[in-house]
C-alpha positions as CSV (number, residue, x, y, z in Angstrom):
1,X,24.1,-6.3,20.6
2,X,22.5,-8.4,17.8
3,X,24.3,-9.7,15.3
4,X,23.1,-8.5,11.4
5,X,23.0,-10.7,8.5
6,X,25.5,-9.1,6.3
7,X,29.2,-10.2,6.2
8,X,30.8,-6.2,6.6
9,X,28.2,-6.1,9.6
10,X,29.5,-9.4,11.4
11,X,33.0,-8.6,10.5
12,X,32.3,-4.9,12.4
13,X,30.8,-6.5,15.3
14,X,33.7,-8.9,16.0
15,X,35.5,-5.8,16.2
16,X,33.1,-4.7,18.9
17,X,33.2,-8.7,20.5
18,X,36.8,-8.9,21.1
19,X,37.1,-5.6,23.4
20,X,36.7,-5.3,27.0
21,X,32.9,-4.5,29.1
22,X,32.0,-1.2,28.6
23,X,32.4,0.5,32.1
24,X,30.4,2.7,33.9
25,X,32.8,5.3,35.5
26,X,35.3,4.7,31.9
27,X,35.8,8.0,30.1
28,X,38.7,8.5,28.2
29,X,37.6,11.9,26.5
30,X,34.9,14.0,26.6
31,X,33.0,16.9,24.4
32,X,33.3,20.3,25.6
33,X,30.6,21.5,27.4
34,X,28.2,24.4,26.2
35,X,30.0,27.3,26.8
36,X,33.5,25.8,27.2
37,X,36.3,27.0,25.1
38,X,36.9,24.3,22.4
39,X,40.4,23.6,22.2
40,X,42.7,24.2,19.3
41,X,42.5,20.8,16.7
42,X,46.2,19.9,15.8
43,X,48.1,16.8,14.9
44,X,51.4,16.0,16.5
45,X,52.4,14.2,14.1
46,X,56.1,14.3,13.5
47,X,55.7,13.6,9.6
48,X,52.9,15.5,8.8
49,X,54.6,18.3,10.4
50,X,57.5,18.0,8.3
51,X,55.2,17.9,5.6
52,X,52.7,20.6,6.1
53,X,56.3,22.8,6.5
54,X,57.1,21.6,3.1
55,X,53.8,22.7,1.9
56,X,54.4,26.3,3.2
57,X,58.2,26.4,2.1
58,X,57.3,25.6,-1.4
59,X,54.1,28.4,-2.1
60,X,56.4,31.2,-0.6
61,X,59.0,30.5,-2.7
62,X,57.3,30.4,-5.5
63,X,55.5,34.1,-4.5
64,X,59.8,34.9,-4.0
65,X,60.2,33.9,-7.9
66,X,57.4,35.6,-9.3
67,X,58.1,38.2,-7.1
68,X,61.5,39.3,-7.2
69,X,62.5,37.4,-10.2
70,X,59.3,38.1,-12.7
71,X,57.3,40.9,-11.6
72,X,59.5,43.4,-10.0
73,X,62.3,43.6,-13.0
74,X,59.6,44.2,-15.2
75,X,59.3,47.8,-16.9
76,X,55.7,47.5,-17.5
77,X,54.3,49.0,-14.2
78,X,50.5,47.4,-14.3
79,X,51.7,44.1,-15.6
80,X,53.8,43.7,-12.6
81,X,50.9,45.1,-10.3
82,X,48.3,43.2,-11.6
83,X,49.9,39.8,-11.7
84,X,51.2,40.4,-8.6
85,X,47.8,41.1,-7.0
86,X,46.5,37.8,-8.4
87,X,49.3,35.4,-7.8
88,X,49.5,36.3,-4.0
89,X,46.1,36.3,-3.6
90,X,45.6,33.2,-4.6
91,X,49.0,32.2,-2.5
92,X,47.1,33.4,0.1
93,X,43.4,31.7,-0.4
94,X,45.7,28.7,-0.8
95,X,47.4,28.9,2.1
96,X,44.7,30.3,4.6
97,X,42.7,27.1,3.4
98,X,45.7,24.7,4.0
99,X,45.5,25.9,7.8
100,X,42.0,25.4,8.0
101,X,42.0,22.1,7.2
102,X,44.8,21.3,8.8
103,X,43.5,23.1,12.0
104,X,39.7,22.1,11.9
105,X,38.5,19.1,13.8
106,X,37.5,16.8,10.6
107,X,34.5,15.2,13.2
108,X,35.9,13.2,15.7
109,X,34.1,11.1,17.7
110,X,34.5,11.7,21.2
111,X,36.4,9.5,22.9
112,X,35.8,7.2,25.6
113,X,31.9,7.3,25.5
114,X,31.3,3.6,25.1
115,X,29.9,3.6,28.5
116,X,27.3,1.7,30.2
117,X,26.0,5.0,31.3
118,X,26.1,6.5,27.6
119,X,24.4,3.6,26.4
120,X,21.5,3.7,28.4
121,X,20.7,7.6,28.0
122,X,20.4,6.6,24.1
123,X,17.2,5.1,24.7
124,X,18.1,2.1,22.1
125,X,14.5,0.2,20.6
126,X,14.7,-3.5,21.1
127,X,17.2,-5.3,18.6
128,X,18.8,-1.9,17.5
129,X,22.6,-2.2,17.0
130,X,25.5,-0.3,17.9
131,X,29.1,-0.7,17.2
132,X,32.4,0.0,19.7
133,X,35.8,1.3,18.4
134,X,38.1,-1.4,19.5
135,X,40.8,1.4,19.3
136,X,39.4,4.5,21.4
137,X,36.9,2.7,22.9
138,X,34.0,5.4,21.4
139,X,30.7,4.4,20.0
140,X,31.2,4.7,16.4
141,X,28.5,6.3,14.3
142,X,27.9,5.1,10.9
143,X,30.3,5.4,8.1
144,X,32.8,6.7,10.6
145,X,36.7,5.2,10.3
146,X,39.5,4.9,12.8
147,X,42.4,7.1,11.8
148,X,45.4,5.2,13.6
149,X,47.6,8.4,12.8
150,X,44.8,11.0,14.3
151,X,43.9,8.0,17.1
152,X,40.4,9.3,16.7
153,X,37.2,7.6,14.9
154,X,36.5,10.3,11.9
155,X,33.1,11.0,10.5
156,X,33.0,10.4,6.9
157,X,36.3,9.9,6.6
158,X,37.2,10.0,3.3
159,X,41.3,9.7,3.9
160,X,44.7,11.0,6.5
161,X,46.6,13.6,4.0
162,X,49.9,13.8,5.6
163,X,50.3,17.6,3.5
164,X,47.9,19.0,5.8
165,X,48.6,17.3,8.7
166,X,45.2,15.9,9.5
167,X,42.3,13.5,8.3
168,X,40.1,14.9,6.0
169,X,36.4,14.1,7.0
170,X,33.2,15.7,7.6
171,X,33.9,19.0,9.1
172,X,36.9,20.0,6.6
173,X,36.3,18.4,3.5
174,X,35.0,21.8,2.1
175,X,38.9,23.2,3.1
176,X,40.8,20.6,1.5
177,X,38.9,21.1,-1.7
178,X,39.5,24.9,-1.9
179,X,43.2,24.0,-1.0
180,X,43.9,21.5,-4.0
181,X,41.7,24.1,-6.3
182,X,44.1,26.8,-5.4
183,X,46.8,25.5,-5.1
184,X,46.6,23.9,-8.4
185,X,45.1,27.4,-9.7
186,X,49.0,29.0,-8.3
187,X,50.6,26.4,-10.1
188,X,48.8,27.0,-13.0
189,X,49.8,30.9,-12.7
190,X,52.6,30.4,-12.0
191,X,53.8,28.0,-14.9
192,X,52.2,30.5,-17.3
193,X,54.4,33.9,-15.9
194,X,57.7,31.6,-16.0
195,X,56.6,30.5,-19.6
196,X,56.7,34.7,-20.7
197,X,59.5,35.1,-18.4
198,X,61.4,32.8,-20.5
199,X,60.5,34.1,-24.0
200,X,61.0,37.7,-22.9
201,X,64.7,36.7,-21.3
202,X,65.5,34.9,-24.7
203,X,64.1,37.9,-27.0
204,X,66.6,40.2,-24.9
205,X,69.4,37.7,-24.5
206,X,68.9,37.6,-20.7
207,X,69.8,41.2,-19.9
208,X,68.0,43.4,-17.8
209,X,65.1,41.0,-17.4
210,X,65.9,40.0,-13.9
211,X,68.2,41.8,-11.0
212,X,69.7,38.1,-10.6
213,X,72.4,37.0,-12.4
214,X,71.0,34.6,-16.1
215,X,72.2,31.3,-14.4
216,X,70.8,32.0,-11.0
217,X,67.5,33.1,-12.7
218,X,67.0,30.4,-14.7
219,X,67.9,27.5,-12.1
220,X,65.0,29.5,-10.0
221,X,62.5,29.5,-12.9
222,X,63.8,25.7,-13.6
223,X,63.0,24.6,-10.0
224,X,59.4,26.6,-10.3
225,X,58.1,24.6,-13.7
226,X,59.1,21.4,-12.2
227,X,57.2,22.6,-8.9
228,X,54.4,24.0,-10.5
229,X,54.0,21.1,-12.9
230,X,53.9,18.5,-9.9
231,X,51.8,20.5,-8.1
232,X,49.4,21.2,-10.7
233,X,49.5,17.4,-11.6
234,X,49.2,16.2,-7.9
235,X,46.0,19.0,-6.8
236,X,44.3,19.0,-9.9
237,X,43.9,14.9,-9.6
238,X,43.0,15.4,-6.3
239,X,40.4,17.8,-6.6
240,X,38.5,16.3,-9.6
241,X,38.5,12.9,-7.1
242,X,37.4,15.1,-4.4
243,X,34.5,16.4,-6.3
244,X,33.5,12.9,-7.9
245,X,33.2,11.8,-3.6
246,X,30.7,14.2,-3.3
247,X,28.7,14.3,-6.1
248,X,28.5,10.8,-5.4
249,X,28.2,11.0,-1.8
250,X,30.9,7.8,-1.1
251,X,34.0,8.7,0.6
252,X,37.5,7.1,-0.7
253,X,37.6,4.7,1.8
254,X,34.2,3.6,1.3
255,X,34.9,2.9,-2.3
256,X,38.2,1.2,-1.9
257,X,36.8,-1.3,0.6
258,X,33.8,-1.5,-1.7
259,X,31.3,-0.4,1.2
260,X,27.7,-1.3,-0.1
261,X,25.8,1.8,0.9
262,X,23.5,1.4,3.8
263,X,22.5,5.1,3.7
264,X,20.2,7.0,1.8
265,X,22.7,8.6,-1.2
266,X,22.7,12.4,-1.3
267,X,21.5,13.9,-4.9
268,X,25.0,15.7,-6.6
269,X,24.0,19.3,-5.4
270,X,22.5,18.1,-2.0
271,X,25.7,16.7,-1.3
272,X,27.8,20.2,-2.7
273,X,25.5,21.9,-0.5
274,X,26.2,19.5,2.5
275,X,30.1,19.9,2.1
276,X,30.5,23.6,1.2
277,X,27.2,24.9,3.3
278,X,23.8,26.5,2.0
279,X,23.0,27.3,-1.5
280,X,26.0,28.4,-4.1
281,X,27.9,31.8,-3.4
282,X,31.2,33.5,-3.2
283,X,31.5,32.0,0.1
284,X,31.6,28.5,-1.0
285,X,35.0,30.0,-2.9
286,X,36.2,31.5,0.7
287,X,38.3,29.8,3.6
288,X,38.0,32.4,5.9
289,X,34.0,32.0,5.9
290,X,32.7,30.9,8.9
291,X,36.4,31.7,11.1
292,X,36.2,32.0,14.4
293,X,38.8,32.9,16.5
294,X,40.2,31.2,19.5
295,X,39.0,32.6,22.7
296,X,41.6,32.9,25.7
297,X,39.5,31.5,29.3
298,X,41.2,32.2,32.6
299,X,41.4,28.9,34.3
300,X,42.4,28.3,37.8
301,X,45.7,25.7,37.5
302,X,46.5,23.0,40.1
303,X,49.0,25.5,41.8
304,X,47.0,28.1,41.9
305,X,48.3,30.2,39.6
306,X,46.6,31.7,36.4
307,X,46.7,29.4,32.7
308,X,44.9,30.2,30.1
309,X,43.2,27.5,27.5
310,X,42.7,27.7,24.4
């Protein structure tokens, strides 16, 4: 290893100084192999757990408000039809993209490949530098982060959301932008049905509007606004800073540690194209794009039974 000029360089390969030698029989962790079943991505992390539960306990109750509370009462038969195709189909978008980025591998570096061996099928030219995780002991591409909650070096990190339970990075960006849009989108919808909920209760003085009693319904139409309006509040901040990371092709840990950019920046629809995939469509709009399911391998377990991997 040489060292660079620059200060974040030097500082990066102390990192890589104070670890132990690489060794040749060390693997922690490996890819899986062509062919092999890749394993299910998920977190066990005991708080983003909790939180990703939260997440899910808080967009079906507010499809059991508009639901049972708004919609079905109503005596206009397309009103509650229509709404109610809209609202839950963006509950579901939002939802189907909150498990996709919470169950995609952002673009972890394997671990353990810091290897003698490794090293010398790269092929490195003469003076070319390479860096070592001093965590998971993996050779860390550039603008890669350790995520000390994933244990994993992350491509292009950009930050650990504890709502979805997993790092957002290069892989799953694309899913936790469609997840703040709709989400913020329900909220929107869903603050603007409890709005003519509430002037349709008041101009019939809160009878037969709802099949709940007026001080039930109107604690659960309370509880919606102030959900809707800190979710609306939360998402849509997050997704305008989302898109301003792409268009200008810096992750949010590369701008708050100031990272001068030793890449070549990505124009603002080169780097759209990069994160959602080809040129704009529908399917930039769709988390279920590109889904495949787990497939179930017969493996051959240590006491000779049958297991199955995922």
């Amino acid at each position: 290893l040489q060292k660079r000029g620059t200060m974040s360089s030097g500082h990066r390969l102390r990192d890589v100084e104070q670890q132990r030698p690489l060794l040749d029989d060390e693997e922690v962790a490996r890819s899986p192999a062509p062919g092999e079943a890749e394993r299910l991505w998920f977190i066990q992390d005991g708080c983003g757990m909790v939180c990703a539960l939260i997440t899910w306990f808080l967009v079906l109750y507010a499809d059991f408000v508009v639901t049972f509370v708004m919609l079905l009462p109503s005596k206009s038969f397309w009103y509650a039809v229509v709404n109610g195709a809209v609202f839950n189909s963006l509950a579901v978008l939002a939802l189907a993209s909150h498990l996709r980025t919470m169950l995609t591998d952002p673009g972890a570096v394997p671990k353990g490949n810091a290897t003698k061996k490794y090293m010398e099928s790269l092929q490195l030219k003469p003076g070319e530098v390479v860096y070592k995780c001093p965590k998971c002991c993996s050779i860390k591409p550039e603008r890669a982060h350790h995520c000390s909650i994933c244990k994993r070096c992350i491509r292009k990190m950009d930050h650990h959301c504890p709502w979805v339970n997993n790092c957002v990075g290069e892989k799953n960006q694309r899913f936790f932008v469609l997840f703040t849009m709709y989400i913020a989108l329900t909220s929107s919808y869903a603050l603007a049905l409890c709005g003519f909920q509430f002037i349709t209760c008041v101009r019939v003085q809160w009878s037969e509007c709802s099949d709940f009693s007026p001080p039930v319904t109107v604690m659960l139409m309370i509880f919606l606004c102030l959900e809707g309006l800190l979710f609306l509040t939360f998402t849509a901040v997050m997704f305008g800073t989302q898109l301003h990371s792409i268009c200008n092709d810096e992750t949010e840990i590369e701008r708050l540690k100031n990272e001068k950019p030793t890449w070549e920046r990505q124009t603002r629809w080169a780097g759209m194209r990069s994160v959602f995939g080809g040129q704009p469509s529908l399917l930039w709009f769709n988390p279920f794009a590109g889904l495949r399911l787990p497939t179930f391998i017969p493996k051959r377990s240590w006491r000779g039974g049958v297991e199955f991997s995922v």
